[in-house]
C-alpha positions in Angstrom: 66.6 -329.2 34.8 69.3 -331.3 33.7 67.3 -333.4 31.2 65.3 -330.8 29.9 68.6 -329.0 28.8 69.2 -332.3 27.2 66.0 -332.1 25.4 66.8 -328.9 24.0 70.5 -329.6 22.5 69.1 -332.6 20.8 66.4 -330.4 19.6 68.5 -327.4 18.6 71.1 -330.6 16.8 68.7 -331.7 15.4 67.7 -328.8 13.5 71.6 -329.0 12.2 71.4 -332.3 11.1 68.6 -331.6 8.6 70.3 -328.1 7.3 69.4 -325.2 9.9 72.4 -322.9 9.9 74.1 -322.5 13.4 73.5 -318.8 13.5 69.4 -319.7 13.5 69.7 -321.8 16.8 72.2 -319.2 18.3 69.2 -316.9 20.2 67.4 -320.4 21.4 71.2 -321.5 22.6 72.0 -318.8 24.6 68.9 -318.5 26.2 68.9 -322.0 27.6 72.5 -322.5 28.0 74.5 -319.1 29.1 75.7 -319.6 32.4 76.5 -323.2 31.8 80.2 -324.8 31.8 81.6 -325.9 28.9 82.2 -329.0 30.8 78.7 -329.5 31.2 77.7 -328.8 27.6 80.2 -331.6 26.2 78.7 -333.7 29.0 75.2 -333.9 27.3 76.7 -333.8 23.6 78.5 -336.5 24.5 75.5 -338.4 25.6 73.5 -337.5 22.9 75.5 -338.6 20.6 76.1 -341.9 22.4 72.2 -342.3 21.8 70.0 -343.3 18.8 69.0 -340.2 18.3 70.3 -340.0 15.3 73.0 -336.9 16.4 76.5 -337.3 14.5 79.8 -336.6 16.0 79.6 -334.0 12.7 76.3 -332.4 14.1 78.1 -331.6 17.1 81.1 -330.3 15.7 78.8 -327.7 13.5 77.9 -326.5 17.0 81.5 -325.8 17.7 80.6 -322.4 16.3 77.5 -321.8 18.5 79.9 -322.8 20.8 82.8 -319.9 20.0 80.0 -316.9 20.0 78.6 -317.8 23.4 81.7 -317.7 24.9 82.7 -314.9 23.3 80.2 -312.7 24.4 80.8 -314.3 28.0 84.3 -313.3 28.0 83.7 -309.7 26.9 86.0 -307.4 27.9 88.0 -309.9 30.3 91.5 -311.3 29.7 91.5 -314.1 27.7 93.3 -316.8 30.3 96.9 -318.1 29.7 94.9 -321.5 28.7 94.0 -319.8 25.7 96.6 -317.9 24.2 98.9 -318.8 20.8 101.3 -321.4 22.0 100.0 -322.7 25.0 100.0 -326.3 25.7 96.5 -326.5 26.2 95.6 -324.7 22.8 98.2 -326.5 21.3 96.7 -329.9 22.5 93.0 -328.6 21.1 94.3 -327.2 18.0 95.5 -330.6 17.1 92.7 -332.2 17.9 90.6 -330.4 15.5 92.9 -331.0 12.6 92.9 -334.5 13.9 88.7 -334.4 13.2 89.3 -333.2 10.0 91.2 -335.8 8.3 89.4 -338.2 10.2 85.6 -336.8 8.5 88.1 -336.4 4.9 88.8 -340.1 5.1 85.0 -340.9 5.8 83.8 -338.8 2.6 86.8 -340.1 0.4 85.7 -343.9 1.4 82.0 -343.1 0.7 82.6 -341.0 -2.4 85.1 -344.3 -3.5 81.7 -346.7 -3.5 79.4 -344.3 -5.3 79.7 -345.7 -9.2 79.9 -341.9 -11.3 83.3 -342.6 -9.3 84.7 -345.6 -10.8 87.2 -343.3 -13.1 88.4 -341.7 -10.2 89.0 -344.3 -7.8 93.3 -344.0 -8.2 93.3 -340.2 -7.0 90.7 -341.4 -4.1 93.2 -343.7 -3.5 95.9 -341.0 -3.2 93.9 -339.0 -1.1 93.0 -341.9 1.3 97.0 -342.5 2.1 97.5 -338.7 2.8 94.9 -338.4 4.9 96.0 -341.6 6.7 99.7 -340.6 7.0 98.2 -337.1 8.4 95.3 -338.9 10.8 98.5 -341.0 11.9 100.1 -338.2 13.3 98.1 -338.6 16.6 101.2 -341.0 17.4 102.8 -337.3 18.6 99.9 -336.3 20.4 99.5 -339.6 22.2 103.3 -339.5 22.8 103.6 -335.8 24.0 100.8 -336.9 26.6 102.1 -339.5 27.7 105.9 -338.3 28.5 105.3 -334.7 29.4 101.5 -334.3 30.6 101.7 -337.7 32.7 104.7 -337.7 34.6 103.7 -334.0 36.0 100.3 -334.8 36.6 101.8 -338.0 38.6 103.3 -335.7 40.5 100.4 -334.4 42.2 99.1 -338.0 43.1 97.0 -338.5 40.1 98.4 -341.9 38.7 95.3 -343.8 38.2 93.6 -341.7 35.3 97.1 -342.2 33.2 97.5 -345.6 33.2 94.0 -346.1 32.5 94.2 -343.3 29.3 97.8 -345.1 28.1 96.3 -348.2 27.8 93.6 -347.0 25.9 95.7 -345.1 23.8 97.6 -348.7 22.9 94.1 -350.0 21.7 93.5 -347.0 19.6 97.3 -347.2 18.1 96.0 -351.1 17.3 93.0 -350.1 15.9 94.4 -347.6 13.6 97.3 -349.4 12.1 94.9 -352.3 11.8 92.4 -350.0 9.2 95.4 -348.3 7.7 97.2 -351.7 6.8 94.0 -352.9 5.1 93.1 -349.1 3.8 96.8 -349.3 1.6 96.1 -352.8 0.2 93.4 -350.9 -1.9 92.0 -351.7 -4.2 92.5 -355.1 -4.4 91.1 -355.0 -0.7 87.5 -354.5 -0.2 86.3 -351.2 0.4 83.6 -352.1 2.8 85.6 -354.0 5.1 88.2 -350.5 4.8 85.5 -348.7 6.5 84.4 -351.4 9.0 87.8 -351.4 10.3 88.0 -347.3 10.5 85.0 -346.9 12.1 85.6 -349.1 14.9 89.1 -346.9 15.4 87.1 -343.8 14.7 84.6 -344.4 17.4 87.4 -345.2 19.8 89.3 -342.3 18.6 86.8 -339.6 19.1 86.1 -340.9 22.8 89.3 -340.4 23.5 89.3 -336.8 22.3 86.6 -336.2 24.2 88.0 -337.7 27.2 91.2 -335.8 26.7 89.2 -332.0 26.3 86.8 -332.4 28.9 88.3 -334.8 31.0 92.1 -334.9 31.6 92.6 -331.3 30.4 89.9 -330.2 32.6 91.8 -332.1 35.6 95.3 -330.3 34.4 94.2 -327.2 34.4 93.5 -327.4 37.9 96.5 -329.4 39.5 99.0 -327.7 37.0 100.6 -324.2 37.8 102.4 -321.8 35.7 106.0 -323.3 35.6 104.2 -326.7 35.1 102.9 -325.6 32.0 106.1 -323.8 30.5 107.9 -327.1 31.8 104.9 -328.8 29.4 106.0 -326.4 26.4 109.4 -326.7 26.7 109.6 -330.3 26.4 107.1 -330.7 23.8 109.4 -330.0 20.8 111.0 -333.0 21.6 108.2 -335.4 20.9 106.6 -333.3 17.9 102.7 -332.5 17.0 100.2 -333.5 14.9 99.7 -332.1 12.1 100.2 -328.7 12.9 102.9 -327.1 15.5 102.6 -324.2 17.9 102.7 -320.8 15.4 104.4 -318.6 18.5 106.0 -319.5 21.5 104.1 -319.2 24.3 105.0 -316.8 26.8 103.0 -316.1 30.3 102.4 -312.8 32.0 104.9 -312.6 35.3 105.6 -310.3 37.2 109.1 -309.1 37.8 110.3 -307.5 41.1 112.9 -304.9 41.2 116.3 -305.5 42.9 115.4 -301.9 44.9 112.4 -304.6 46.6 114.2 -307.2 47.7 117.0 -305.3 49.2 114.3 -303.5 51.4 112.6 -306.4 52.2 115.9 -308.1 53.0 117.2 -304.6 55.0 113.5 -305.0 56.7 114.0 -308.8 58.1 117.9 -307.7 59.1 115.9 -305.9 61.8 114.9 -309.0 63.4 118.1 -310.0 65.1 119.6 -311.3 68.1 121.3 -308.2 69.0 118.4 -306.2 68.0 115.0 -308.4 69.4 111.7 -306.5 68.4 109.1 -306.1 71.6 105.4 -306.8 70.6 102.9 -305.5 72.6 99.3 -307.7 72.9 96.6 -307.6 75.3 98.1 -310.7 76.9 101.4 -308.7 77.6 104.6 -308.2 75.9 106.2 -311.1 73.5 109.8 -310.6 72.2 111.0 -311.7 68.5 114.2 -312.4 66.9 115.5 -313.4 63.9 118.3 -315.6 63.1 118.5 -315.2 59.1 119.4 -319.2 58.0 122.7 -319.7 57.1 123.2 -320.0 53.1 124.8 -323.4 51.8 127.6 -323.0 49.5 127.1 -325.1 46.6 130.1 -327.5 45.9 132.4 -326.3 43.3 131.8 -328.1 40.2 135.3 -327.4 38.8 137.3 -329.4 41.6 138.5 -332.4 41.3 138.1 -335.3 43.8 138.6 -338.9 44.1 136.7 -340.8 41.6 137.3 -344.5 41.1 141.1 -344.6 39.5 141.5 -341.3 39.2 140.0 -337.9 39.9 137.3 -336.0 38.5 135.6 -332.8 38.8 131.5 -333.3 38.7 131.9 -330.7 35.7 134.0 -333.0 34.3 132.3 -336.3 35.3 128.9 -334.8 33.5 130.8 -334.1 30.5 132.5 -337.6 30.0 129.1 -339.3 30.4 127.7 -337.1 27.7 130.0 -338.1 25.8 129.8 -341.8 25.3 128.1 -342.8 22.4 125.2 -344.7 24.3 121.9 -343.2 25.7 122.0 -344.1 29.8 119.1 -344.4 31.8 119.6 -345.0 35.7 116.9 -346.0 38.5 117.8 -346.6 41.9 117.3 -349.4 43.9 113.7 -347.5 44.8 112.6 -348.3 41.2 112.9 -344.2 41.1 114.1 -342.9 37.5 117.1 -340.5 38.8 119.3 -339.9 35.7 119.8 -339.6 32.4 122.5 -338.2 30.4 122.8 -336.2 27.4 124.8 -337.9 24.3 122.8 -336.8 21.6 120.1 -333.6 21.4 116.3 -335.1 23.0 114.7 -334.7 19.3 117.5 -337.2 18.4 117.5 -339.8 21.2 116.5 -343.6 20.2 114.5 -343.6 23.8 113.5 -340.1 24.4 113.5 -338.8 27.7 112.8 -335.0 29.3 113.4 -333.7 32.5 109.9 -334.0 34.0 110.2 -337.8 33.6 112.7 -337.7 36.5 111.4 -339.2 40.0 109.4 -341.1 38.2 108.2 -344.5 39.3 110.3 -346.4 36.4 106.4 -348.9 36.3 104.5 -345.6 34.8 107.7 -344.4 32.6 106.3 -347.6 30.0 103.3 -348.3 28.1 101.0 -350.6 30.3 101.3 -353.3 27.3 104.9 -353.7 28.1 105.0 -353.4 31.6 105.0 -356.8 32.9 108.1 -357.2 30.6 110.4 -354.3 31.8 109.1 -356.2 35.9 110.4 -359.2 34.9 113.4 -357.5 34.1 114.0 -355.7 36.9 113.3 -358.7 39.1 115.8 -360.8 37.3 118.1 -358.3 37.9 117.5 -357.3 41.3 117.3 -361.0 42.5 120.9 -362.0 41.0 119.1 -364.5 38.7 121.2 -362.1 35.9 123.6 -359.5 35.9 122.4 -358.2 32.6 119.6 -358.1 30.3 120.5 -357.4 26.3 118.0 -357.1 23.5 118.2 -356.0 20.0 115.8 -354.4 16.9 115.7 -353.2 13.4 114.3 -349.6 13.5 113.2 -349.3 10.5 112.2 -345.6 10.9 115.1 -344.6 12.6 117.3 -346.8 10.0 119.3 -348.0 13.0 119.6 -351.1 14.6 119.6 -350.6 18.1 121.2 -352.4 20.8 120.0 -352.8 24.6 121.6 -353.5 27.6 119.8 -353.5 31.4 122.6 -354.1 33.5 122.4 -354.2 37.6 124.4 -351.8 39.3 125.7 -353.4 42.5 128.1 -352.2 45.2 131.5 -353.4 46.4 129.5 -355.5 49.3 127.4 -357.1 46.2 123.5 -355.2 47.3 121.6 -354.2 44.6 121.5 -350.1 43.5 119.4 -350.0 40.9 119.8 -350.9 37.3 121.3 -348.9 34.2 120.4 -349.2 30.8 122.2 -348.0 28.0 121.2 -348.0 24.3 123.6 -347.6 21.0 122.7 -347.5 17.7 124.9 -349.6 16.0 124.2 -349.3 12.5 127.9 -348.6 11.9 129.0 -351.4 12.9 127.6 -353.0 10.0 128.3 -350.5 7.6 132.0 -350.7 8.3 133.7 -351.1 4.7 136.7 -353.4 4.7 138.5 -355.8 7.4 140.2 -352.6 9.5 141.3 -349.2 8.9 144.3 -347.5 9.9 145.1 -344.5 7.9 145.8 -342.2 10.3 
């Protein structure tokens, strides 16, 4: 059954490929393929197009309509799921990676219209267009980032850390891949044109596996680990990282219910029943069985405004969170267990040099980096937890951020000398060299 589906979507993409419209093929589409998943339709395109069949990744995407009506009329008077709403993650994610596919098939007709010779006048605003559509392809840097520090560390969470690193690493080759064809794409025109699209199309292939991957794959996988608060979690760390090439038009905001305050004080007048003093008698078949209820005694939580003794001095914990944000580094803490446990707050997340968001806390600090660094950030931990060094300092010229950044893994050891875990600050200190003149004192 399987492969004669297959047989039909190649036929019915076929008939796209040499000009049929997709509302001709809609009747023959939903005859063979209502009642079948999504997930299974992108199966088979996927494979067709992996085959020399002669199917094009644009073939498929004219089927994205075919696609829309059948589902449409499956969905018919039903609520359309969170999933699928204005501003929600997952829509987001998709919506991205359509404007994603269209600069990546603009940059494949600009480099074929640049070769065709009735083009020779035009080849300077061809040129033009190729950079924008780069800069805007290049994007996917957000989309690859938001994934990887907000999707990852929840879906971690559940036990699912084997299909991230795998996908990060990938990503890294894609990121390669791209800056490789872009470098070459803005030596134009003295570069050569063909080799331009050589190097594009081996990112593009790579680049529209991942997309696949991502929609029927990982997304498929979030949408059934992830609940409710997951995904508003998701949304509300997403501004930090930024989209590609288009951002959420509304803020996404799921159906809850609310319960009055007239409920919970019945239910709580209800289980005030259950007492010591006042034991409820059950009767069963098996004879009578008494119940009480002891309600659990509520913690108090620890007055944030007190101060105690704190190394030289005293501090409340309100006031010990607000000196910490306000040194002028970025601090990063992970315990002894290789756990990340804390960061502070010195600067707003969109502004932070490393960026971090609340999910990433718990984290293993191994799946908080890029697998292409990872031995790295080991060997520093090892040097630090072994006592080979006390501290680990490294510097850069960003010149995005125009900062230069300075780096500083320091182990944090107690008063017998073991090992607690290691704390990293970062400063920018671009200042520094900026200063004008020997000293200043004018105040």
């Amino acid at each position: 059954m399987a492969a004669e589906r297959i047989e039909i979507l190649k036929d019915i993409l076929l008939d796209l490929h040499h000009g049929a419209s997709p509302d001709s093929v809609q009747e023959r589409f939903n005859q063979h393929f209502s009642g079948v998943s999504a997930l299974e339709i992108s199966l088979m395109e996927h494979e067709l197009m992996s085959s020399d069949t002669g199917i094009t990744f644009e073939d498929v995407m004219s089927l994205c309509n075919v696609h829309a009506n059948l589902f449409k009329g499956a969905i018919a008077g039903v609520e359309m799921p969170d999933s699928e709403r204005e501003g929600h993650p997952v829509k987001v994610f998709k919506d991205e990676n359509l404007a994603l596919r269209a600069a990546l098939l603009r940059i494949r007709r600009i480099i074929a219209n640049y070769t065709k010779p009735e083009n020779r006048n035009y080849q300077a605003d061809l040129i033009k267009g190729l950079k924008r559509q780069f800069q805007l392809l290049g994007q996917f840097e957000n989309h690859y980032t938001r994934k990887e520090k907000v999707f990852f560390p929840i879906m971690e969470s559940y036990g699912h850390d084997a299909p991230p690193k795998v996908m990060w690493g990938v990503d890294d080759e894609i990121r390669e891949l791209f800056d490789s064809a872009q470098t070459l794409a803005l030596q134009l025109p003295q570069a050569n044109i063909a080799e331009v699209s050589e190097k594009f199309e081996v990112f593009a292939k790579e680049f529209e596996e991942m997309i696949f991957k991502e929609e029927s794959i990982l997304l498929m996988i979030l949408l059934e680990i992830f609940t409710q608060d997951d995904w508003l979690a998701v949304a509300e760390e997403s501004d930090v990282y930024g989209y590609a090439v288009i951002k959420p038009a509304e803020k996404w905001e799921p159906d809850r219910s609310s319960f009055s305050a007239e409920q919970s004080e019945a239910d709580s007048d209800s289980r005030s029943e259950l007492t010591a003093e006042k034991p409820q008698i059950i009767e069963t078949p098996a004879g009578q069985f008494t119940i009480t209820f002891t309600p659990k005694e509520e913690k108090t939580a620890a007055d944030r405004t007190v101060p105690q003794p704190f190394g030289n001095g005293y501090l409340s914990v309100e006031q010990a969170d607000l000196l910490l944000n306000h040194l002028p580094f970025e601090i990063t803490f992970v315990n002894k267990d290789d756990i990340f446990q804390y960061y502070n707050n010195s600067v707003p997340a969109e502004e932070m040099i490393f960026k971090r968001t609340p999910s990433q806390i718990g984290r293993n600090v191994e799946l908080c980096h890029p697998p292409k660094v990872l031995d790295k950030v080991k060997k520093i931990f090892e040097l630090l937890r072994s006592g080979q060094r006390d501290k680990v300092e490294m510097w850069f010229k960003s010149e995005r951020l125009n900062k230069f950044v300075y780096v500083t893994y320091a182990a944090v050891r107690d008063d017998n000398g073991d090992f607690q875990g290691v704390l990293e600050y970062v400063q920018n200190i671009q200042p520094f060299f900026d200063l004008d003149g020997d000293y200043k004192r004018d105040l």
